[in-house]
Biopython code that builds the backbone (N, CA, C, O; Angstrom):
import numpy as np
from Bio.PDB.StructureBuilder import StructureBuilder

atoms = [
    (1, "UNK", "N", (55.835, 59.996, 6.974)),
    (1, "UNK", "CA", (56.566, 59.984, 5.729)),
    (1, "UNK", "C", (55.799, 59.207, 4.672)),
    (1, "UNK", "O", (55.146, 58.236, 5.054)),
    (2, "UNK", "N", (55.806, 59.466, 3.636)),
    (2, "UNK", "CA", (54.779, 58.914, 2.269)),
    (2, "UNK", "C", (55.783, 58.445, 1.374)),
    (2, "UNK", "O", (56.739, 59.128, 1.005)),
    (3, "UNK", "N", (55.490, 56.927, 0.927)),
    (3, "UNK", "CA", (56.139, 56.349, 0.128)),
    (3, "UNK", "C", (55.641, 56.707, -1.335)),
    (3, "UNK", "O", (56.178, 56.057, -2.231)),
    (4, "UNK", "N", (54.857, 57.485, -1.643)),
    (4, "UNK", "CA", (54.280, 57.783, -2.719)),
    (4, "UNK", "C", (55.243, 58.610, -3.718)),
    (4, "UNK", "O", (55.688, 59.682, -3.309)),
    (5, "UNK", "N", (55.496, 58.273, -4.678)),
    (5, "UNK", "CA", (56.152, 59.365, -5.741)),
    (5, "UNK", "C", (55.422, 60.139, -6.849)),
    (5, "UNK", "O", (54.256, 59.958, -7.201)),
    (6, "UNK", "N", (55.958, 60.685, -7.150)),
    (6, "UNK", "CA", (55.015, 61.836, -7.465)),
    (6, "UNK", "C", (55.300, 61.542, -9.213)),
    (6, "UNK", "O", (56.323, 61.265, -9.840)),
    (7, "UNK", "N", (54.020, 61.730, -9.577)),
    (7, "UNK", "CA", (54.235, 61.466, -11.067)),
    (7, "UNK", "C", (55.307, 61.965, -12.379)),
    (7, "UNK", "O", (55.801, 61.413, -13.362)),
    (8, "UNK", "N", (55.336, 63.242, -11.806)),
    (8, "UNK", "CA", (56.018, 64.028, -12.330)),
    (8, "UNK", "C", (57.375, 63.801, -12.034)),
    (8, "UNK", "O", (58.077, 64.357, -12.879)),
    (9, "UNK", "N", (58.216, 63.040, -10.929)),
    (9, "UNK", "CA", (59.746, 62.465, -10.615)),
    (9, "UNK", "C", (60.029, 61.063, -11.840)),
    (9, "UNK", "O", (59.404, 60.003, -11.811)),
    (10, "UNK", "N", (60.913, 61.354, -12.660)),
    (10, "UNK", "CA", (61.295, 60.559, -13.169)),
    (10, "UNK", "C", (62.981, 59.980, -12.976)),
    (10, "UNK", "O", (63.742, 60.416, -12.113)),
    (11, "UNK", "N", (63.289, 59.053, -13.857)),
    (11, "UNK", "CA", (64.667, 58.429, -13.189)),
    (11, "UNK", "C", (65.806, 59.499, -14.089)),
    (11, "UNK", "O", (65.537, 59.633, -15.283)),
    (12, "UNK", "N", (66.975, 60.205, -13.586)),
    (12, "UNK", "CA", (67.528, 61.111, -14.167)),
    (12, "UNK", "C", (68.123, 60.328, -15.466)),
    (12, "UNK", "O", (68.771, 60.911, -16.336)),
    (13, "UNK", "N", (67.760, 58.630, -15.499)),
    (13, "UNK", "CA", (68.779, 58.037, -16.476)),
    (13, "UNK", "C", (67.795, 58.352, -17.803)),
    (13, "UNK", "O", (68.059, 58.804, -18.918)),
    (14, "UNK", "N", (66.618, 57.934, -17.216)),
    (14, "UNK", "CA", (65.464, 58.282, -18.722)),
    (14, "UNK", "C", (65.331, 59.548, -18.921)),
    (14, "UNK", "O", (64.912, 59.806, -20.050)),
    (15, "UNK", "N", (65.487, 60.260, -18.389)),
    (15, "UNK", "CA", (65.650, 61.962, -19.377)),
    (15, "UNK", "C", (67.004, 62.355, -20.556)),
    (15, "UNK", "O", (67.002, 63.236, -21.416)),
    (16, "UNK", "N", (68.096, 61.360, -20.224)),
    (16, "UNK", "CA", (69.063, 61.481, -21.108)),
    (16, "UNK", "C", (68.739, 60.836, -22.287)),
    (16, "UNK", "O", (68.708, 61.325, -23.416)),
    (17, "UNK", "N", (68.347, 58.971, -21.718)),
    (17, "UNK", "CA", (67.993, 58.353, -23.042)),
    (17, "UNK", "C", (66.793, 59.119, -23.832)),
    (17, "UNK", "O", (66.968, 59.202, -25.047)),
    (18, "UNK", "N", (65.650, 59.665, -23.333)),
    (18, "UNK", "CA", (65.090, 60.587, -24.289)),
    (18, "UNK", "C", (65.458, 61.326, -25.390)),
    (18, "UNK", "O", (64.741, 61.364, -26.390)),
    (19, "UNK", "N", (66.747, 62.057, -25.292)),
    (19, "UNK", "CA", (67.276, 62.410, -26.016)),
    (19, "UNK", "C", (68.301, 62.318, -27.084)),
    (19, "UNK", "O", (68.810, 63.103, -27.884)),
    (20, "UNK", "N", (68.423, 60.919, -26.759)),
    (20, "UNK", "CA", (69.989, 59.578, -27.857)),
    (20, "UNK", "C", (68.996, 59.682, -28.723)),
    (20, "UNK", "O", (67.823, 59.814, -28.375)),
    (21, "UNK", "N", (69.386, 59.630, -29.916)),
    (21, "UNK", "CA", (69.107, 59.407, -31.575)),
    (21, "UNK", "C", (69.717, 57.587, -31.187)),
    (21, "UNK", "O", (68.774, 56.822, -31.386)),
    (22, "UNK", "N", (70.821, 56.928, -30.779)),
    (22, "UNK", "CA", (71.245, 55.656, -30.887)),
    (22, "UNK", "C", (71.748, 55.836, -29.597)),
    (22, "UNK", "O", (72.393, 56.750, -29.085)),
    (23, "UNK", "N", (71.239, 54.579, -29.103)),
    (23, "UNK", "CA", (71.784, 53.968, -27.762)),
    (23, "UNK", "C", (72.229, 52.494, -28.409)),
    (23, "UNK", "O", (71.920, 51.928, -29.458)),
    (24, "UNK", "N", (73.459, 51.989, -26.836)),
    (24, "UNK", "CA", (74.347, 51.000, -27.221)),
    (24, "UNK", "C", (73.601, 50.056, -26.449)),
    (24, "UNK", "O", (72.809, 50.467, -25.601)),
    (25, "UNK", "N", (73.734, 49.093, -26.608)),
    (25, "UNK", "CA", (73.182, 47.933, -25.774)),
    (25, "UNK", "C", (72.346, 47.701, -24.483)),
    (25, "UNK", "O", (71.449, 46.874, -24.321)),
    (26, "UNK", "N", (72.764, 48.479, -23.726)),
    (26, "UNK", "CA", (72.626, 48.790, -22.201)),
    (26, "UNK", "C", (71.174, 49.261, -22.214)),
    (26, "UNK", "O", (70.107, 48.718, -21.930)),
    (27, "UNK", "N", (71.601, 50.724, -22.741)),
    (27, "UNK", "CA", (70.462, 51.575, -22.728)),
    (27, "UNK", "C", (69.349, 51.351, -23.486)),
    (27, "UNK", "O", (68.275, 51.880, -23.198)),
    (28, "UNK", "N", (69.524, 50.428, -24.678)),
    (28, "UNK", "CA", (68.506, 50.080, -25.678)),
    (28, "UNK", "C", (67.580, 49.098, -24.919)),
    (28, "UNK", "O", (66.375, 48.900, -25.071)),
    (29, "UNK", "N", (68.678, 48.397, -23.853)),
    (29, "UNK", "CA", (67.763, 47.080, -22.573)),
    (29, "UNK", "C", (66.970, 48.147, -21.943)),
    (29, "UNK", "O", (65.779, 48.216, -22.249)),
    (30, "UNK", "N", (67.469, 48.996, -21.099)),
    (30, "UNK", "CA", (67.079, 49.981, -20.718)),
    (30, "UNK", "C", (65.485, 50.515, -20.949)),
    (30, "UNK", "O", (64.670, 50.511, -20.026)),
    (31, "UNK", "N", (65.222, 50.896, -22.084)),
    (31, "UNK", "CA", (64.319, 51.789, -22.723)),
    (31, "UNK", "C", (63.219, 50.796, -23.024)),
    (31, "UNK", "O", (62.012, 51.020, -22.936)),
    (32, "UNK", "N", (63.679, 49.906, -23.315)),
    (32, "UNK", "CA", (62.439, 48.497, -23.370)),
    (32, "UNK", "C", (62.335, 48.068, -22.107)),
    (32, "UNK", "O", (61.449, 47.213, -22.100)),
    (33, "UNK", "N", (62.789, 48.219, -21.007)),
    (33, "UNK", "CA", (62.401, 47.777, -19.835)),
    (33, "UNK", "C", (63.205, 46.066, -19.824)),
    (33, "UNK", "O", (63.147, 45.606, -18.683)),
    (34, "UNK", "N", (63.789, 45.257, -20.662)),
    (34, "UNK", "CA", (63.997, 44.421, -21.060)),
    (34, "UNK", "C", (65.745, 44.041, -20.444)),
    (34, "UNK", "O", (66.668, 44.818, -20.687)),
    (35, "UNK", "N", (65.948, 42.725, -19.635)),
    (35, "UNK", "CA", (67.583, 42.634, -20.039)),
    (35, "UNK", "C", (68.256, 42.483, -21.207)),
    (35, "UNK", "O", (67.697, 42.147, -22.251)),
    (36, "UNK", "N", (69.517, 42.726, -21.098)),
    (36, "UNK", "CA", (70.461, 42.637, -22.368)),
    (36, "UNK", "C", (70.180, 41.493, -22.727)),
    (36, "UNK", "O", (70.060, 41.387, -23.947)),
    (37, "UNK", "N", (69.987, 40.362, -22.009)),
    (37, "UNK", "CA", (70.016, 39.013, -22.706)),
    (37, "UNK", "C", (68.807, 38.973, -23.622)),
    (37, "UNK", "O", (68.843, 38.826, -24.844)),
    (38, "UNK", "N", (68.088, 39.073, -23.113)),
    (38, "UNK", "CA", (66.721, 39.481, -23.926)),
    (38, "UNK", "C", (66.602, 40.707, -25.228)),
    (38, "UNK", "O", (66.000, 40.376, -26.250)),
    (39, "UNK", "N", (67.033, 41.718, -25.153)),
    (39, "UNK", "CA", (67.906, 42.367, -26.343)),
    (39, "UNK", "C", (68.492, 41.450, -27.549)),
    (39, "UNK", "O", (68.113, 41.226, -28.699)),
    (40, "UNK", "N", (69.646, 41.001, -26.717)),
    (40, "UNK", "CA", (70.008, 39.689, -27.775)),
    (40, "UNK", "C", (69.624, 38.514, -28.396)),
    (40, "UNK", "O", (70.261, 37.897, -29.249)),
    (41, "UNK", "N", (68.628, 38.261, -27.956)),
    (41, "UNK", "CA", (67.461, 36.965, -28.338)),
    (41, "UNK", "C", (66.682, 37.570, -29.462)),
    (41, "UNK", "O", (66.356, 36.866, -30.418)),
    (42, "UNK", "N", (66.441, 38.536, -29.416)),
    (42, "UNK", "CA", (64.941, 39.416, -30.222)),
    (42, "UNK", "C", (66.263, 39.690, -31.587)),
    (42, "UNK", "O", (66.056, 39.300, -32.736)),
    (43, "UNK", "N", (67.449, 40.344, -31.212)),
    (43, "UNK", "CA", (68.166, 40.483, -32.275)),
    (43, "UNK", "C", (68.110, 39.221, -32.988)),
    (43, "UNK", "O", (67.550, 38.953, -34.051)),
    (44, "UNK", "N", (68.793, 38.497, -32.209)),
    (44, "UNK", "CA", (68.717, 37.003, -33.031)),
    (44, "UNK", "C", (67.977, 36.481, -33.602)),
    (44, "UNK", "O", (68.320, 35.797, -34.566)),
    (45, "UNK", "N", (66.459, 36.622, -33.165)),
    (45, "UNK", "CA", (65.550, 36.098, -33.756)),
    (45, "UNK", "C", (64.791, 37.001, -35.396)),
    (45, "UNK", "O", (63.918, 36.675, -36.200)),
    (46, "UNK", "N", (66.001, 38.610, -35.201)),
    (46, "UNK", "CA", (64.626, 39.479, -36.720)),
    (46, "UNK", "C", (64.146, 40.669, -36.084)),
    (46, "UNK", "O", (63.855, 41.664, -36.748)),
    (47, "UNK", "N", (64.034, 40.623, -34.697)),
    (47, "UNK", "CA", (62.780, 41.747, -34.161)),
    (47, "UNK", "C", (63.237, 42.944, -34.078)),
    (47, "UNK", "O", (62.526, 43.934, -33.907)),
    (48, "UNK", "N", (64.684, 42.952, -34.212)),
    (48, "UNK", "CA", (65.589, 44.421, -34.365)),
    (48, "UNK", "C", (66.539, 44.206, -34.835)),
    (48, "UNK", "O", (67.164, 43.183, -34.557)),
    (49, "UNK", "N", (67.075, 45.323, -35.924)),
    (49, "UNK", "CA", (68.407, 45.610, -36.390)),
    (49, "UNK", "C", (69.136, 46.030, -35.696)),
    (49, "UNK", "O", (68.698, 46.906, -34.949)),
    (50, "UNK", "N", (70.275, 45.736, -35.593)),
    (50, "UNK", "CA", (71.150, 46.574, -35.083)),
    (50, "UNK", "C", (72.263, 46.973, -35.585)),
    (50, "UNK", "O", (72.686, 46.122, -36.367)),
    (51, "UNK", "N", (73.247, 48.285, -35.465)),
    (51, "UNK", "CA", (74.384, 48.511, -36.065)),
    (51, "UNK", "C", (75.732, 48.432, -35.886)),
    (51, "UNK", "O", (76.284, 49.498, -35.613)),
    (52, "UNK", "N", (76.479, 47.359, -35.974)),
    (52, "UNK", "CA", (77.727, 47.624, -35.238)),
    (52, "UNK", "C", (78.520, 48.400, -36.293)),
    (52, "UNK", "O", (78.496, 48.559, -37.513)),
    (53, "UNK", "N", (79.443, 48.925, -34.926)),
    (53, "UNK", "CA", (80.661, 50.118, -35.232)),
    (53, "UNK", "C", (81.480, 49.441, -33.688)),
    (53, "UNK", "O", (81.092, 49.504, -32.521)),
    (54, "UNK", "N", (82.642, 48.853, -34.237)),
    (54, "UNK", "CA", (83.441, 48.887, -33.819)),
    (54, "UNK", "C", (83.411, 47.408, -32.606)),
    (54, "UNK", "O", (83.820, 47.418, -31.445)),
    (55, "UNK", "N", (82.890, 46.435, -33.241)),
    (55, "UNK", "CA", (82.264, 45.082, -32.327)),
    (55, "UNK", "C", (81.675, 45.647, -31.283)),
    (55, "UNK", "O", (82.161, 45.217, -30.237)),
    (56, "UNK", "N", (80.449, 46.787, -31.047)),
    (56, "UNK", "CA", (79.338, 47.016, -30.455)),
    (56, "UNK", "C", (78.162, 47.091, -31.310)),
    (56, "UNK", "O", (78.156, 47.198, -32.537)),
    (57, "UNK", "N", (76.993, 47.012, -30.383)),
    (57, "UNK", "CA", (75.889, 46.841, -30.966)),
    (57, "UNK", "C", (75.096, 48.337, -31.010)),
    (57, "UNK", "O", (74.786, 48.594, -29.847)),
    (58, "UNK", "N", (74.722, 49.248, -31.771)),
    (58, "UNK", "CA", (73.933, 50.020, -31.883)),
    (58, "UNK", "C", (72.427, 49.714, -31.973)),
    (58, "UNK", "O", (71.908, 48.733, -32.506)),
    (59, "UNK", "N", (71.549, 51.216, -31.060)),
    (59, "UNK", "CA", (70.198, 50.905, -31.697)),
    (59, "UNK", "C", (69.408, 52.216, -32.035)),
    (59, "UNK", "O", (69.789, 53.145, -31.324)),
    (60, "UNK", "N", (68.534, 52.516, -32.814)),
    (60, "UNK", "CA", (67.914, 53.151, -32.978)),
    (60, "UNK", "C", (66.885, 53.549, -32.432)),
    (60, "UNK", "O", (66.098, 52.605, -32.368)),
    (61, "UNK", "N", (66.398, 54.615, -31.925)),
    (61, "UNK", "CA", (65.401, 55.273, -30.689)),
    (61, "UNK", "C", (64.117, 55.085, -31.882)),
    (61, "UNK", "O", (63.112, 54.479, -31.510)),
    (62, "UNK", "N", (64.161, 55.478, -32.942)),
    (62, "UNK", "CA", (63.138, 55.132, -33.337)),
    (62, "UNK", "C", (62.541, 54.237, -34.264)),
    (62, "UNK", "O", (61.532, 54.295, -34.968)),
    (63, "UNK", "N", (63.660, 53.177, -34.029)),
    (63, "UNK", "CA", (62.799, 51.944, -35.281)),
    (63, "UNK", "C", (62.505, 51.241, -33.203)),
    (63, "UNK", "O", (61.432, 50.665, -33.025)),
    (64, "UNK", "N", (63.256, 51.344, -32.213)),
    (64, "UNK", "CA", (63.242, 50.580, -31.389)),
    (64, "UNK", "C", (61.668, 51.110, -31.133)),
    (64, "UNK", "O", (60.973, 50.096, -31.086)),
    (65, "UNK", "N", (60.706, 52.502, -30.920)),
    (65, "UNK", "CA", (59.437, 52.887, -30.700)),
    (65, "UNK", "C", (58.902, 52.165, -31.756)),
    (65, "UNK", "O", (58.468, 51.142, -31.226)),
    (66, "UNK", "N", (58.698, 52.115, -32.874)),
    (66, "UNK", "CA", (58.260, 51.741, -34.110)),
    (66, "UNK", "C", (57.986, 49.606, -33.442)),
    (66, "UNK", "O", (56.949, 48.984, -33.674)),
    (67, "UNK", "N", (58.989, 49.114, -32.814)),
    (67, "UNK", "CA", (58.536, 48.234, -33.039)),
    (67, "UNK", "C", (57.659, 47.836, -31.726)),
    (67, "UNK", "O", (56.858, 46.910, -31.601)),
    (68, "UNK", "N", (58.085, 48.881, -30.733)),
    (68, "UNK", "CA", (56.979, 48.787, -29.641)),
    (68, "UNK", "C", (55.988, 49.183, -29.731)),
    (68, "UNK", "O", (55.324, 49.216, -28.695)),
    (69, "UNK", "N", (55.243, 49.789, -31.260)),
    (69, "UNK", "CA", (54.081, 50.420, -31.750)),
    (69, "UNK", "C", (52.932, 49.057, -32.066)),
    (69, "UNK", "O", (51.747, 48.777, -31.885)),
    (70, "UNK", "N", (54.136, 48.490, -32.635)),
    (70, "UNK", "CA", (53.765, 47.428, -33.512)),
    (70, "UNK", "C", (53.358, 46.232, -32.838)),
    (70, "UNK", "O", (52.642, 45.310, -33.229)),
    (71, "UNK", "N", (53.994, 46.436, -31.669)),
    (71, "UNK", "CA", (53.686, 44.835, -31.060)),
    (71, "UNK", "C", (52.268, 44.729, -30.295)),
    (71, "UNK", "O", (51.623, 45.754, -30.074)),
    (72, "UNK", "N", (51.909, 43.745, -29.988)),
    (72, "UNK", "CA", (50.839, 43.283, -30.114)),
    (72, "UNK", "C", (50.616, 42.631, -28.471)),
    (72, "UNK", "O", (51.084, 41.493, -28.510)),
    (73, "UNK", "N", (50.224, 42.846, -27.433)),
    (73, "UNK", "CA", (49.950, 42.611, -26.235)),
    (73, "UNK", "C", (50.100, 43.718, -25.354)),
    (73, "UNK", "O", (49.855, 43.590, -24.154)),
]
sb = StructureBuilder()
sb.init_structure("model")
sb.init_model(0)
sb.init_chain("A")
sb.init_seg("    ")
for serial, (resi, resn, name, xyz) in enumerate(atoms, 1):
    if name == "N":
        sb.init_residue(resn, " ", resi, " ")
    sb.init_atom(name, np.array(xyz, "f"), 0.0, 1.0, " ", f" {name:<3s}", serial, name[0])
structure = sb.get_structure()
């Protein structure tokens, strides 16, 4: 048996977020590879906007690429 995965298998959760225009909190941790707590630090600190509707946090799929373009390491 081969522990190897095959490049082409991805996680069924990242084929959905591919396709959100705005993910909520979770998934925005998610997509950065990042915990929520960490989400919330970077908010706090400037490094992302976010939108609330309804005392949740919205994010944008593509200012969130935009700033992983940008960063620097």
């Amino acid at each position: 048996m081969s522990n190897v995965v095959d490049a082409t298998d991805r996680e069924p959760e990242l084929d959905v977020i591919d396709s959100l225009t705005w993910m909520n909190s979770k998934e925005a941790a998610r997509y950065l590879r990042k915990s929520k707590n960490a989400l919330h630090i970077m908010v706090s600190r400037g490094y992302i906007r976010p939108r609330r509707f309804r005392r949740r946090l919205y994010f944008r799929r593509i200012e969130l690429d935009r700033m992983l373009e940008s960063s620097t390491s």
